[in-house]
BALOBA-1460 file (C-alpha; in Angstrom, 3 decimals):
// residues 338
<rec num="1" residu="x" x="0.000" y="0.000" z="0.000"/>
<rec num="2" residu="x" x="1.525" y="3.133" z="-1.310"/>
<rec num="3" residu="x" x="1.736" y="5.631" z="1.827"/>
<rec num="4" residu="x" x="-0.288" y="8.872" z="1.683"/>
<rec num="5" residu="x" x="1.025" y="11.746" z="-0.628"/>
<rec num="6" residu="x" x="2.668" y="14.502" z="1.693"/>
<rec num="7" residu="x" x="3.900" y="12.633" z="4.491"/>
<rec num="8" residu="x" x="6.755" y="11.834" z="5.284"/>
<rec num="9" residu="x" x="7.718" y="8.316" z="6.519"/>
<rec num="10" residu="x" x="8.535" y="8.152" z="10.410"/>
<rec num="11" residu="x" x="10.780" y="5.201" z="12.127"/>
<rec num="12" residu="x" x="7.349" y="3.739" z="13.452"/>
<rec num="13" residu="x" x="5.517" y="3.644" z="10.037"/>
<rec num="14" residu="x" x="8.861" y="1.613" z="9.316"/>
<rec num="15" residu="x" x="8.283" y="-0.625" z="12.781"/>
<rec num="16" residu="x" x="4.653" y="-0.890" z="12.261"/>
<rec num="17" residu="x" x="4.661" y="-2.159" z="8.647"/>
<rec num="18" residu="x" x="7.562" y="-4.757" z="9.587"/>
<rec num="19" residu="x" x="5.284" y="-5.750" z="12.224"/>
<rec num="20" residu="x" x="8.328" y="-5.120" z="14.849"/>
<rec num="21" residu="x" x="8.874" y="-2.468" z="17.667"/>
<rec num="22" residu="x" x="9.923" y="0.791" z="17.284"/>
<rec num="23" residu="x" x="13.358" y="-0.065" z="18.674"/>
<rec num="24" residu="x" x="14.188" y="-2.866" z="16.475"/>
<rec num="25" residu="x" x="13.840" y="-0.413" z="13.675"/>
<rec num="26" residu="x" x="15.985" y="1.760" z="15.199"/>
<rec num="27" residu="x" x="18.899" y="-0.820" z="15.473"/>
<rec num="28" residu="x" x="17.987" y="-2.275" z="11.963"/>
<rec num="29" residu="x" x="18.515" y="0.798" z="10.095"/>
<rec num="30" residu="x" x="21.532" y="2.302" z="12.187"/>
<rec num="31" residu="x" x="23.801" y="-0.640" z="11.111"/>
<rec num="32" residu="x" x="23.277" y="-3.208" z="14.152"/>
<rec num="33" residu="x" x="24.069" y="-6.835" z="13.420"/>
<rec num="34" residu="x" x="22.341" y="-8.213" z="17.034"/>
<rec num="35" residu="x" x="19.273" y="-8.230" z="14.759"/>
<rec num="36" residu="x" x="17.838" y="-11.485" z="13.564"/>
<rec num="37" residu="x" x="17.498" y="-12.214" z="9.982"/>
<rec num="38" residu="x" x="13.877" y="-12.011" z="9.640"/>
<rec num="39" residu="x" x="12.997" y="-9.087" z="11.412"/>
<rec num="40" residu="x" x="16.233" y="-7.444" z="9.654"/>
<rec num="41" residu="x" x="14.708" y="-7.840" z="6.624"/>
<rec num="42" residu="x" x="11.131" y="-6.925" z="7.344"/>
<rec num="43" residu="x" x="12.284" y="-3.660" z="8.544"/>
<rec num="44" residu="x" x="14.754" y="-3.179" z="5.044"/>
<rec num="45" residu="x" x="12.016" y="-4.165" z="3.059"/>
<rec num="46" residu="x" x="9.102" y="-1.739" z="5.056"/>
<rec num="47" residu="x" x="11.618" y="1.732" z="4.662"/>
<rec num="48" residu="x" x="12.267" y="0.804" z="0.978"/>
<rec num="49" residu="x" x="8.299" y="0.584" z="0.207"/>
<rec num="50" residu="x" x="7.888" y="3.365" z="2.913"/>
<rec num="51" residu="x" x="11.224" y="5.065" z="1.257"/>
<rec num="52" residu="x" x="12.091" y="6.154" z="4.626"/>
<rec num="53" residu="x" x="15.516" y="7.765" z="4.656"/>
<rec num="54" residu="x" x="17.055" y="7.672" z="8.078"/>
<rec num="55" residu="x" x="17.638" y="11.212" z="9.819"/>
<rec num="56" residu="x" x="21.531" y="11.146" z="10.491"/>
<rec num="57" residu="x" x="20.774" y="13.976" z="12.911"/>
<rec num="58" residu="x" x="18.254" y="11.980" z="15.045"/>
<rec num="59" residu="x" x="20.528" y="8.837" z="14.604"/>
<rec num="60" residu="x" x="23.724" y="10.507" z="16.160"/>
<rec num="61" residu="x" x="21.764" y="11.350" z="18.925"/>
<rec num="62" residu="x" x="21.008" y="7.706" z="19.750"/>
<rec num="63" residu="x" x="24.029" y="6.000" z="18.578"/>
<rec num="64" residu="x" x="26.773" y="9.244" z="19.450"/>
<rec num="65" residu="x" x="28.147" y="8.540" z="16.253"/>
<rec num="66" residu="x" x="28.387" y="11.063" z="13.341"/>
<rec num="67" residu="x" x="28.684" y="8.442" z="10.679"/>
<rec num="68" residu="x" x="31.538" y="10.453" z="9.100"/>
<rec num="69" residu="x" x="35.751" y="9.469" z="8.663"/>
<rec num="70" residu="x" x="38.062" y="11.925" z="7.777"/>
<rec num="71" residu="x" x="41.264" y="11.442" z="5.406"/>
<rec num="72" residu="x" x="43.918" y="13.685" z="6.107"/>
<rec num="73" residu="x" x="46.703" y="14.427" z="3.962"/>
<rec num="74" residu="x" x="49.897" y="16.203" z="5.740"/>
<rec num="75" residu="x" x="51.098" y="17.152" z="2.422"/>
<rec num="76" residu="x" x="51.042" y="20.157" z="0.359"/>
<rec num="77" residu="x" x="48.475" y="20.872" z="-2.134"/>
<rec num="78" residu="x" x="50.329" y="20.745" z="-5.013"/>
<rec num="79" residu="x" x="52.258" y="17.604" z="-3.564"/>
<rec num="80" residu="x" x="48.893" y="15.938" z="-3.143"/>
<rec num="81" residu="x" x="47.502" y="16.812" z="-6.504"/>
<rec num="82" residu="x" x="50.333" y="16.154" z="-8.634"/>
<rec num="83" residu="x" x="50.778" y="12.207" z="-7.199"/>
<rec num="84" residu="x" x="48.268" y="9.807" z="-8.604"/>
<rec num="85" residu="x" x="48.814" y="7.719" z="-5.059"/>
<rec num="86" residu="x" x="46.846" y="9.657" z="-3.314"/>
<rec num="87" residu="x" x="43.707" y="9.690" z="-5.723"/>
<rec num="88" residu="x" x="43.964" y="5.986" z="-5.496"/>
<rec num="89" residu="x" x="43.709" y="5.560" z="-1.921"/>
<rec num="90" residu="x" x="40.851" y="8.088" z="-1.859"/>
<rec num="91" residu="x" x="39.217" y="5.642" z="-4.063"/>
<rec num="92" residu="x" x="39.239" y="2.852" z="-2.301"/>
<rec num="93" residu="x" x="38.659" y="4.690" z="1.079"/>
<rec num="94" residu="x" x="35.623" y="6.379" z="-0.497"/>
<rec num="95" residu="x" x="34.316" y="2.948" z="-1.786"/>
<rec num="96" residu="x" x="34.335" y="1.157" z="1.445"/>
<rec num="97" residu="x" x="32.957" y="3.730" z="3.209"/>
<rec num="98" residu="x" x="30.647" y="4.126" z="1.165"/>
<rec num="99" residu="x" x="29.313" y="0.505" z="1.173"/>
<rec num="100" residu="x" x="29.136" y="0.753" z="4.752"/>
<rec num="101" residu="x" x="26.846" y="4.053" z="4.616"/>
<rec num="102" residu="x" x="29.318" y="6.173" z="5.894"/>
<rec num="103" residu="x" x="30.389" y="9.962" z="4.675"/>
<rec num="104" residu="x" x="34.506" y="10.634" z="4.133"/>
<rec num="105" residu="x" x="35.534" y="14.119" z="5.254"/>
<rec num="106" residu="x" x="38.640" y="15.144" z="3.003"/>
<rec num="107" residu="x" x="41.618" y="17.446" z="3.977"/>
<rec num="108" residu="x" x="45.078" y="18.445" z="2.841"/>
<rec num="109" residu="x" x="47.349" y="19.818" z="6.575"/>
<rec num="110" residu="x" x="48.523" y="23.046" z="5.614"/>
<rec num="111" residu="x" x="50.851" y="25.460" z="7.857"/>
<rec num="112" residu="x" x="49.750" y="25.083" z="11.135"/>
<rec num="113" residu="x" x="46.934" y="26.943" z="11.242"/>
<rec num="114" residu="x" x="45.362" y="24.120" z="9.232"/>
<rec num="115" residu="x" x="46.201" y="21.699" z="11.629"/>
<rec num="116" residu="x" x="44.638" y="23.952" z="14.594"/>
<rec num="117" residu="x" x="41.561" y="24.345" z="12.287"/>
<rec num="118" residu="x" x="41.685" y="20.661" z="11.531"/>
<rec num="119" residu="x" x="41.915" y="19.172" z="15.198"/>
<rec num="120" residu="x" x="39.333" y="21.518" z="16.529"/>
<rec num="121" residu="x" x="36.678" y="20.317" z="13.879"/>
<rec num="122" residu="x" x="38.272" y="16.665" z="14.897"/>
<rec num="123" residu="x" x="37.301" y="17.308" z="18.602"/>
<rec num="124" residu="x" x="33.834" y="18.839" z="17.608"/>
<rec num="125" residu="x" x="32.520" y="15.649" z="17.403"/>
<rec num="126" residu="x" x="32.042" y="15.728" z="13.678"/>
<rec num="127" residu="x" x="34.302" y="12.843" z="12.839"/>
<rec num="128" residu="x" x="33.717" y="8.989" z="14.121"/>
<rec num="129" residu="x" x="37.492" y="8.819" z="13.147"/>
<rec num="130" residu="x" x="40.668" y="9.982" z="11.283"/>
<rec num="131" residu="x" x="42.615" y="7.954" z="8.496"/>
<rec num="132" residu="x" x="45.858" y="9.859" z="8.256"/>
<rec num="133" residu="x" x="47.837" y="9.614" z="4.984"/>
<rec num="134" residu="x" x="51.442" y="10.224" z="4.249"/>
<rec num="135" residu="x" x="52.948" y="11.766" z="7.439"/>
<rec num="136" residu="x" x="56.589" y="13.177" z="7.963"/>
<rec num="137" residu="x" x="58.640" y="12.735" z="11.290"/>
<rec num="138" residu="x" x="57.445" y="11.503" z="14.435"/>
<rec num="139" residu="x" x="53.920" y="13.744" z="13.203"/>
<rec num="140" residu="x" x="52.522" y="14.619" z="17.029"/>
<rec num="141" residu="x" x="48.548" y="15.138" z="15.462"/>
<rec num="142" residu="x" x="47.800" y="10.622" z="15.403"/>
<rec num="143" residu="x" x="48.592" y="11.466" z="19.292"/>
<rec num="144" residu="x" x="46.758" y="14.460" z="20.255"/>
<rec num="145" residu="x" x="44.032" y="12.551" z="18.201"/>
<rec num="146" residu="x" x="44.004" y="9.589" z="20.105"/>
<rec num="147" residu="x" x="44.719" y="11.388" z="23.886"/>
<rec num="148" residu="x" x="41.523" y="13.451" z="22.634"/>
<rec num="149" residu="x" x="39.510" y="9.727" z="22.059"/>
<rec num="150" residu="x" x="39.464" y="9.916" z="18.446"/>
<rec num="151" residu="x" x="40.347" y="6.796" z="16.665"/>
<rec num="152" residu="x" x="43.113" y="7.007" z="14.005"/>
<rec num="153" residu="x" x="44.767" y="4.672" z="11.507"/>
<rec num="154" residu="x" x="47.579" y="5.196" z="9.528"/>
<rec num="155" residu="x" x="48.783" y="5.158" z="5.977"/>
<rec num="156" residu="x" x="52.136" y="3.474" z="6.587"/>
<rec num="157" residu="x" x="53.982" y="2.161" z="9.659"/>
<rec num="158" residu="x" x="54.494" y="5.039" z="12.126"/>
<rec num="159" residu="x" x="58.169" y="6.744" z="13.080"/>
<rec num="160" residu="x" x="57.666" y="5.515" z="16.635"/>
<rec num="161" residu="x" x="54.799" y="2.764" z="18.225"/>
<rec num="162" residu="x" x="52.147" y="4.620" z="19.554"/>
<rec num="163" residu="x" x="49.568" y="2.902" z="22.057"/>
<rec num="164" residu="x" x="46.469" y="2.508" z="20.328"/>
<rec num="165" residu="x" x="47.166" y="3.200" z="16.837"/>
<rec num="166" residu="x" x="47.235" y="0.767" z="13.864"/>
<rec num="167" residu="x" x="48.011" y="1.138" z="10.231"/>
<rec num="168" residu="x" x="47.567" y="-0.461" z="7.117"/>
<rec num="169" residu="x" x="51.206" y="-0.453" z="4.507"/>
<rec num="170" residu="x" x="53.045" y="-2.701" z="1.905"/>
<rec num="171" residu="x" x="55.820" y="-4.506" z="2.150"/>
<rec num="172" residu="x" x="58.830" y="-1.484" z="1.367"/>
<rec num="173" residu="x" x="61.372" y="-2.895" z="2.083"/>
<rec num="174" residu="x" x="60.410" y="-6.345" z="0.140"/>
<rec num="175" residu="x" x="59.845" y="-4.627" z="-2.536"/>
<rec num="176" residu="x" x="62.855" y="-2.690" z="-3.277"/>
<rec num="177" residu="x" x="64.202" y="-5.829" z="-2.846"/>
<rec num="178" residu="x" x="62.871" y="-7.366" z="-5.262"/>
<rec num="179" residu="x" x="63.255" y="-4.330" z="-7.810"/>
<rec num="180" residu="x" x="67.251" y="-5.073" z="-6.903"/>
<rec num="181" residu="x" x="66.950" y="-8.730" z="-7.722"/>
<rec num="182" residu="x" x="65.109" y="-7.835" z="-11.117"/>
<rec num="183" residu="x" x="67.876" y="-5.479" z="-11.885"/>
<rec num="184" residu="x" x="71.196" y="-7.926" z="-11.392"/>
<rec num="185" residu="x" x="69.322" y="-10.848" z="-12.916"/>
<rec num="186" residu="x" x="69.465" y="-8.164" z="-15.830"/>
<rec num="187" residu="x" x="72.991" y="-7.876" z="-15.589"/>
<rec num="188" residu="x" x="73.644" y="-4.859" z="-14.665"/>
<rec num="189" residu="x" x="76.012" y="-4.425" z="-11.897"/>
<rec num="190" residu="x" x="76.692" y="-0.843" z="-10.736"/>
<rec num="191" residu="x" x="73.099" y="-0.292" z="-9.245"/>
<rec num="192" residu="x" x="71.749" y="3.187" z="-7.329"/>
<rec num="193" residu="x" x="68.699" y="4.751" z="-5.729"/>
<rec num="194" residu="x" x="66.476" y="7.674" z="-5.933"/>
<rec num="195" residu="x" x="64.720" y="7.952" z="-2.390"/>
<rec num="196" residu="x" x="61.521" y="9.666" z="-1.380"/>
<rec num="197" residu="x" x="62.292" y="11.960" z="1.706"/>
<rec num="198" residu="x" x="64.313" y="10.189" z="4.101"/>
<rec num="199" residu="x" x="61.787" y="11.996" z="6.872"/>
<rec num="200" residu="x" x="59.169" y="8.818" z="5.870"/>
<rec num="201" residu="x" x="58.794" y="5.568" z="6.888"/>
<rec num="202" residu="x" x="58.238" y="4.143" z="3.299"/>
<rec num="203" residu="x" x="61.289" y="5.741" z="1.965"/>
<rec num="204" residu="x" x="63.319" y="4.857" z="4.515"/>
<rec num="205" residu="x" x="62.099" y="1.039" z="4.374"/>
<rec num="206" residu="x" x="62.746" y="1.739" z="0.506"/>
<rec num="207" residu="x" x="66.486" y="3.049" z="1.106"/>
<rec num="208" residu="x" x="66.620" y="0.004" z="3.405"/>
<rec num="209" residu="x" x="65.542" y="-2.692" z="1.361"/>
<rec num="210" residu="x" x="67.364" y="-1.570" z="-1.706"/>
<rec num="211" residu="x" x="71.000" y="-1.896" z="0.519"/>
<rec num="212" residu="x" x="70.065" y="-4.871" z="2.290"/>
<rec num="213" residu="x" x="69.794" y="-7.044" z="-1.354"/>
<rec num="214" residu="x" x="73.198" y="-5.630" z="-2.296"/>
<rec num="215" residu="x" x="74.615" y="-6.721" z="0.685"/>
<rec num="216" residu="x" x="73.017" y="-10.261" z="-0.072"/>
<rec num="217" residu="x" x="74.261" y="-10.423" z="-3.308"/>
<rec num="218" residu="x" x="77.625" y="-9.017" z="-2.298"/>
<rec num="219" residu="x" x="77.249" y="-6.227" z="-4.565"/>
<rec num="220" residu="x" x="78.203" y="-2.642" z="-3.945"/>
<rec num="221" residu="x" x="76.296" y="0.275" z="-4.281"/>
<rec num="222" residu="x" x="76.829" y="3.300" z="-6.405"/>
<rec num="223" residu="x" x="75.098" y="6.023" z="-5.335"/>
<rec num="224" residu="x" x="71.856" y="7.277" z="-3.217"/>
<rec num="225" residu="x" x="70.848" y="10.443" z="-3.822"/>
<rec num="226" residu="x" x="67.262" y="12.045" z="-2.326"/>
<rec num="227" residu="x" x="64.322" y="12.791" z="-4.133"/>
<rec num="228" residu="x" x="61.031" y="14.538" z="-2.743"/>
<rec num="229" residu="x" x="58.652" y="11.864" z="-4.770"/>
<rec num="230" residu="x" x="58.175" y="14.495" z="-7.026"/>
<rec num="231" residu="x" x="58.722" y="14.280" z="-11.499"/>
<rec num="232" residu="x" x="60.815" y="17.304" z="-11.222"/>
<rec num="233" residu="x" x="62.802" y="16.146" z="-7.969"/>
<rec num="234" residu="x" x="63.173" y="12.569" z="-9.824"/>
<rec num="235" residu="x" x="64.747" y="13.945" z="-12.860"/>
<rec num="236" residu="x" x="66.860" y="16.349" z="-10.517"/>
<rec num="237" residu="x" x="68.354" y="13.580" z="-8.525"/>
<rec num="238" residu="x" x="69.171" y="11.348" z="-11.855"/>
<rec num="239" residu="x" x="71.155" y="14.378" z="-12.722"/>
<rec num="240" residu="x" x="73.248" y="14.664" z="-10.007"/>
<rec num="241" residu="x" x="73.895" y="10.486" z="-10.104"/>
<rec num="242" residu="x" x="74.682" y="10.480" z="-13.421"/>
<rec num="243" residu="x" x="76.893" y="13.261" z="-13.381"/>
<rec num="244" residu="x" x="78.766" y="11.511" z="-10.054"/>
<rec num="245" residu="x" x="79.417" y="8.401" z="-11.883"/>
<rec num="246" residu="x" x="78.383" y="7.945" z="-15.673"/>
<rec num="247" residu="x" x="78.572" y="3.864" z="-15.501"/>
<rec num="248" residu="x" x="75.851" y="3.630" z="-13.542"/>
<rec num="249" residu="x" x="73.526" y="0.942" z="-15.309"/>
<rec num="250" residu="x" x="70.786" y="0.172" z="-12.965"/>
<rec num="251" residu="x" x="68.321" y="2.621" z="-10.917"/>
<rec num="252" residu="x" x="65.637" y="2.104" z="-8.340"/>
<rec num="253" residu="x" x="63.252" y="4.819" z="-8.353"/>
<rec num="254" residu="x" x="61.182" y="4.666" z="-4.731"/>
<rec num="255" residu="x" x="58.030" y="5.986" z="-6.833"/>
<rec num="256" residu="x" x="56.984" y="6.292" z="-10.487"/>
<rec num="257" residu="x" x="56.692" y="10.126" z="-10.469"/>
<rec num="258" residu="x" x="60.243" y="10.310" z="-9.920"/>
<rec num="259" residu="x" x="60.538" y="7.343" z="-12.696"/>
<rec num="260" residu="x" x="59.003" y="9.489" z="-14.897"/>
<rec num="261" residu="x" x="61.589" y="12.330" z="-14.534"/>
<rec num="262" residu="x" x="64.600" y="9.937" z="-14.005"/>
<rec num="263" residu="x" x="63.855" y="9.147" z="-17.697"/>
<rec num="264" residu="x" x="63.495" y="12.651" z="-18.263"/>
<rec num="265" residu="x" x="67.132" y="12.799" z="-17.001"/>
<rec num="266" residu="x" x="68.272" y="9.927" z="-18.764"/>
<rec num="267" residu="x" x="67.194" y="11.268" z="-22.077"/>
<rec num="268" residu="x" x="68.749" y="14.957" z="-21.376"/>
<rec num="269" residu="x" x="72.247" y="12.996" z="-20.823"/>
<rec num="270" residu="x" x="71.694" y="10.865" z="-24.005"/>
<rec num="271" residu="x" x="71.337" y="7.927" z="-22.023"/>
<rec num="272" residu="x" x="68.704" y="5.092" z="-23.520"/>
<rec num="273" residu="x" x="66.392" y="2.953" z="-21.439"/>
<rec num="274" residu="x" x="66.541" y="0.325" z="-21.159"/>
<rec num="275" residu="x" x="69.703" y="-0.362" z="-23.053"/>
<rec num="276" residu="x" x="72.185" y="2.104" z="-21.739"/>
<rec num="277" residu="x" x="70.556" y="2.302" z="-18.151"/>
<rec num="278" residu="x" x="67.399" y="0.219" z="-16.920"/>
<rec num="279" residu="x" x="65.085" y="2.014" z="-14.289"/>
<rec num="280" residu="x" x="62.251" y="0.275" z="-11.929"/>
<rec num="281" residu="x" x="60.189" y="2.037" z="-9.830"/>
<rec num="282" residu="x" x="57.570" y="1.657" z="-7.016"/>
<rec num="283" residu="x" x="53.644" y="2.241" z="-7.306"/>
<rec num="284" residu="x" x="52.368" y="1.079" z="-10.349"/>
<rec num="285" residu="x" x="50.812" y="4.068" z="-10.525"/>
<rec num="286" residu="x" x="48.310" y="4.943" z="-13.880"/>
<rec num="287" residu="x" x="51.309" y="6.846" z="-15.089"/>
<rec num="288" residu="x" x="54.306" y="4.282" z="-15.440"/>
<rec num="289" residu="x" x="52.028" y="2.448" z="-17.853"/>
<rec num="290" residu="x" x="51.758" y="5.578" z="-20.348"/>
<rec num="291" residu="x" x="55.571" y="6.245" z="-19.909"/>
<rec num="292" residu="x" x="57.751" y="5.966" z="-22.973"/>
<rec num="293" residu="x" x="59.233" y="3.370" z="-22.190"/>
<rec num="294" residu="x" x="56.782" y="2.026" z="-20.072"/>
<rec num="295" residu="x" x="58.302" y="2.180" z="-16.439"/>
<rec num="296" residu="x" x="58.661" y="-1.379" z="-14.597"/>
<rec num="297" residu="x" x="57.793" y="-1.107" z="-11.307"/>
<rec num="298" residu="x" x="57.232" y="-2.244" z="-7.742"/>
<rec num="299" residu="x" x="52.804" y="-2.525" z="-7.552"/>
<rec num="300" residu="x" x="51.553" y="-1.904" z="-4.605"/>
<rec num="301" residu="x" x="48.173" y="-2.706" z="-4.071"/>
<rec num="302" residu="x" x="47.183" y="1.616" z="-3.215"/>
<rec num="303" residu="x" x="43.481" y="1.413" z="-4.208"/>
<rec num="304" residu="x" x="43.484" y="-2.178" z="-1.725"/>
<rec num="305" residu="x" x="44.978" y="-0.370" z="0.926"/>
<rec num="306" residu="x" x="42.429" y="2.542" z="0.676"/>
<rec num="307" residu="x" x="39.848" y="0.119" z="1.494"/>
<rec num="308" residu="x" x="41.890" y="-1.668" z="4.188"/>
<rec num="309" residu="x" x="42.128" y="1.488" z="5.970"/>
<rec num="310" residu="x" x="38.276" y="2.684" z="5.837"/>
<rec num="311" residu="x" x="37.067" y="-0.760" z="7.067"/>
<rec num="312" residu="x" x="39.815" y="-1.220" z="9.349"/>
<rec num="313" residu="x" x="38.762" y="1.757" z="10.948"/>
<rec num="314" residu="x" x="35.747" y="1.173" z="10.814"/>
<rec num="315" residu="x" x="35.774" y="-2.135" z="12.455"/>
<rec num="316" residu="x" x="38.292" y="-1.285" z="15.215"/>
<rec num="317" residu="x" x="35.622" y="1.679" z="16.175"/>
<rec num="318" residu="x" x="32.838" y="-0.747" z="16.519"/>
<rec num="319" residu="x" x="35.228" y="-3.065" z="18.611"/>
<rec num="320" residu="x" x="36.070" y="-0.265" z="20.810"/>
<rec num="321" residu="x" x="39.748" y="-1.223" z="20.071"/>
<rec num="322" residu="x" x="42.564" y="-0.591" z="17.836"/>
<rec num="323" residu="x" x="42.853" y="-3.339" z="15.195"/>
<rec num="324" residu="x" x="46.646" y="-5.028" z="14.629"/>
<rec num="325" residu="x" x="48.878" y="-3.887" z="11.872"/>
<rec num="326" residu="x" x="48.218" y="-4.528" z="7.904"/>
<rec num="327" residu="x" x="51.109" y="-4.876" z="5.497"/>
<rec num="328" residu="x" x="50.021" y="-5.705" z="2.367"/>
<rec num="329" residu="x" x="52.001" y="-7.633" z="-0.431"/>
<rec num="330" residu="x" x="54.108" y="-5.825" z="-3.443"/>
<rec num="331" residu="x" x="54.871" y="-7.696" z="-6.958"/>
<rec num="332" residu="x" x="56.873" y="-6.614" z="-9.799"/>
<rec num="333" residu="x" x="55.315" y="-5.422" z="-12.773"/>
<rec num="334" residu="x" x="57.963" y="-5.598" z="-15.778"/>
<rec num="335" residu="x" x="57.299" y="-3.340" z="-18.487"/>
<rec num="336" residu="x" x="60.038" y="-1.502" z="-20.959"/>
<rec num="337" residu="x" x="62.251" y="0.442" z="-18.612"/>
<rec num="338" residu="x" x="64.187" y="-2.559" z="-17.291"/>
C-alpha cells in the first residue's frame, strides 16, 4: 500500500509495517548486526516501500556517532595533486565507506593553522574517526588525536609505536628488494637509488631494502641520492647520479613520479632505457604504464589499501579497540624500462 502523498515516513511507520517495535527499527537501520534475519529484513524491506531515509541527525543522537571518517593528507596541495597515489587511496577509502553508509571528510594539513583548524573540527565531534595519509617525522597530530579519544589509523607504519594506533602499509622494504633482484638478474652491476624523503617511513624502508639485497648479493652500491617523490625532484636527482658516476647501469626509483623524470634525465644525458641504463620504480601508478618506455615497477596494491584502511577503521571503532597492523604484499610489474 503506497503511503499517503505529503507525508513523510517516520521510524514507526517503518516498525509498524515490519510488524516489529519501534526499537528494532531503530537498530535495523543504524547498522546493528544483534538483529535477527527475519525481522532485519522486514524492517529493510518496510523503509524501501515506505522510502524512509534515516535522519543522520536523530541517529547521532542515539548512537553518538556522526557516521563520518576523515582522510587527512599532511602534504602540500600541489604535492597531493600532482601524485596519482593519493587519488587511489581516496578511491578505495571512499568505496568502502561508502558501502558501509558512511560519509569521508577530506583534507590536505597546511601550515599550522590548518592543523589547529583541523583538530578543533576533529574534537567537535564531527568525525567517528581519522585515516591519516602520508605523514613526515614523528607527526605529534595521530597522538593528540588519540589522547583526545578519536580513533586514528595510519597510511604506513608510524616513526615511533604509539599505544592505540594501527596502520595499514606494503611490504617497502620487500619490494625494493625485489626491484634489486630484477635489476642484477638483468645484468647490470653498478646499481643506485632515488629515495623519497628520508623523513618517511616508506622511503626509509625503501632506502633500506634496496641496501640490504646488495649486501646479499655481495654487490656494492653506487650512489643514493634524495628525491622529494616528485617528477621534477626525480629527474633532478638522476642528474646529479649520473653526473657523479656515468657507468651507472641500474636505478631504483622509490616511486613512479620520480621514474618518470629519471627518464626525463636519462634522455637529457643521451642515455637510452633500457639499453644504456634500466630504471624500476615503485607504485604502479596509472602513469608508469603511459611512460615511454613504459616504467617497470614495484605494484603496490594503493586502491586495496584505501579500502583496508576505511574498514579497518571502521571495524576497530565498533570493537572499541585498535585493530593489529596490515602490510600488504608488493609484486613486480615488468614493463620496458628494465
Amino acid at each position: 500500500m503506497a503511503r499517503p502523498t505529503g507525508r513523510a515516513p517516520t521510524l514507526e511507520s517503518v516498525a509498524e509495517r515490519a510488524g516489529v517495535s519501534r526499537a528494532t527499527a531503530g537498530r535495523v537501520l543504524s547498522g546493528a548486526t544483534t538483529v535477527g534475519e527475519q525481522a532485519r529484513e522486514a524492517v529493510l524491506r518496510a523503509a524501501a516501500e515506505l522510502s524512509y531515509v534515516t535522519n543522520r541527525a536523530a541517529r547521532s543522537l542515539m548512537t553518538r556517532r556522526s557516521d563520518s571518517i576523515a582522510i587527512v593528507a599532511a602534504e602540500s596541495e600541489g604535492r597531493f595533486f600532482d601524485d596519482p597515489y593519493f587519488s587511489l587511496v581516496l578511491r578505495g577509502a571512499h568505496a568502502a565507506l561508502a558501502e558501509r553508509d558512511v560519509q569521508l571528510v577530506f583534507s590536505v594539513l597546511t601550515g599550522d593553522e590548518g592543523r589547529d583548524r583541523f583538530e578543533r573540527f576533529a574534537r567537535g565531534g564531527h568525525l567517528d574517526g581519522v585515516i591519516m595519509v602520508s605523514l613526515h617525522g614523528d607527526d605529534p597530530m595521530p597522538r593528540r588525536l588519540l589522547r583526545a579519544g578519536i580513533p586514528v589509523m595510519l597510511s604506513g607504519r608510524p616513526f615511533s609505536p604509539v599505544d592505540g594506533l594501527s596502520y595499514v602499509d606494503a611490504d617497502n622494504r620487500g619490494g625494493a628488494r625485489s626491484a634489486v633482484r630484477l635489476l642484477a638478474e638483468r645484468g647490470r652491476t653498478r646499481l643506485a637509488t632515488i629515495t623519497g624523503p628520508m623523513d618517511m617511513i616508506a622511503a626509509i624502508d625503501r632506502h633500506d631494502g634496496f641496501f640490504d639485497e646488495l649486501a646479499a648479493r655481495g654487490m656494492a652500491g653506487h650512489g643514493a641520492q634524495d628525491g622529494d617523490f616528485s617528477m621534477i625532484g626525480g629527474r633532478a636527482a638522476m642528474h646529479r647520479l649520473l653526473e657523479a658516476d656515468p657507468d651507472i647501469d641500474g636505478v631504483f626509483v622509490a616511486n613512479d613520479l620520480m621514474a618518470l623524470g629519471a627518464l626525463q634525465a636519462a634522455g637529457d644525458l643521451g642515455r637510452r632505457v633500457p639499453e644504456d641504463l634500466a630504471v624500476v620504480g615503485f607504485d604502479d601508478s596509472p602513469l608508469a604504464a603511459e611512460a615511454r618506455p613504459a616504467i617497470t615497477t614495484v605494484r603496490q596494491p594503493i586502491v586495496a589499501m584505501g579500502a583496508a584502511l576505511a574498514e579497518r577503521l571502521l571495524d576497530g571503532i565498533e570493537a572499541d579497540e585498535a585493530l593489529p597492523p596490515l602490510v600488504m604484499d608488493t609484486e613486480l610489474v615488468i614493463r620496458d624500462s628494465a
